[in-house]
C-alpha positions in Angstrom: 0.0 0.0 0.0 1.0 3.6 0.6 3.7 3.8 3.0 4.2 2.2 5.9 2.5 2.9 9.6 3.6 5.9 11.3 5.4 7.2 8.5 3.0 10.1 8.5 5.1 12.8 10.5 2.3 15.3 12.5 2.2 18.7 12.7 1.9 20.1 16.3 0.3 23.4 14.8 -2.1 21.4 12.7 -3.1 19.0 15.7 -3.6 22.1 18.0 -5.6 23.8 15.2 -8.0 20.8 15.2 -8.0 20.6 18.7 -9.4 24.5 19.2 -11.6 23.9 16.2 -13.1 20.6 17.6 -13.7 22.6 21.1 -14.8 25.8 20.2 -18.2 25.8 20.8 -17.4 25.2 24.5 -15.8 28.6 25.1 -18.2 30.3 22.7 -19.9 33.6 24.3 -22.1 35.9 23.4 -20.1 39.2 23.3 -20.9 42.3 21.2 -19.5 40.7 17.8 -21.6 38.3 18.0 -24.3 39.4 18.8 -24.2 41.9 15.8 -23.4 38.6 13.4 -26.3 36.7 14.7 -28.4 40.0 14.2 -27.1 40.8 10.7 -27.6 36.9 9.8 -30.9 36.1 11.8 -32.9 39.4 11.1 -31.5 41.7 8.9 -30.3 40.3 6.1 -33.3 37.8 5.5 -35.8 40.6 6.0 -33.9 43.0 3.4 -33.9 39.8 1.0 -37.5 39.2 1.8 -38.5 43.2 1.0 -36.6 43.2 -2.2 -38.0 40.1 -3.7 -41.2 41.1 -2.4 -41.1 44.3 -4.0 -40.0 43.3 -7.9 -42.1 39.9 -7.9 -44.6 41.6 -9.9 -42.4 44.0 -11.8 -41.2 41.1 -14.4 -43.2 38.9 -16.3 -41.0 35.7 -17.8 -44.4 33.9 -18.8 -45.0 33.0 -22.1 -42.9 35.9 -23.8 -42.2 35.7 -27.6 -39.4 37.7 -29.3 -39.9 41.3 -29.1 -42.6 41.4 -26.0 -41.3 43.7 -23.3 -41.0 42.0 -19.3 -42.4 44.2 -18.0 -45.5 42.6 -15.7 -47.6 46.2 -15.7 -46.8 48.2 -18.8 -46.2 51.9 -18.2 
């Protein structure tokens, strides 16, 4: 096969990366960056999507077009 066992050399670094990573959740806290993360992710940005899709669902119509028919959903 490939190589023989325990020729694989670690990497302290790379162990103590996976270490923290594997942990983390257990010294999470809710300080003021996150709290503005969870806001921006939670709240904001999924009501600002919401409001702009909201708002131009009825602007375009992609039904049934043929060549030279505007999209336009309510002619002006």
């Amino acid at each position: 096969m490939a190589g023989h066992h325990g020729s694989l050399k670690t990497d302290p670094a790379v162990e103590n990366f996976n270490l923290w990573r594997e942990q983390h959740y257990l010294r999470f806290r809710w300080i003021p960056t996150n709290v503005k993360a969870a806001i921006l992710g939670m709240v904001v940005f999924p009501t600002v999507l919401y409001t702009a899709v909201n708002y131009t669902t009825s602007r375009w119509s992609w039904n049934a077009k043929l060549k030279g028919q505007p999209l336009a959903g309510k002619p002006e």
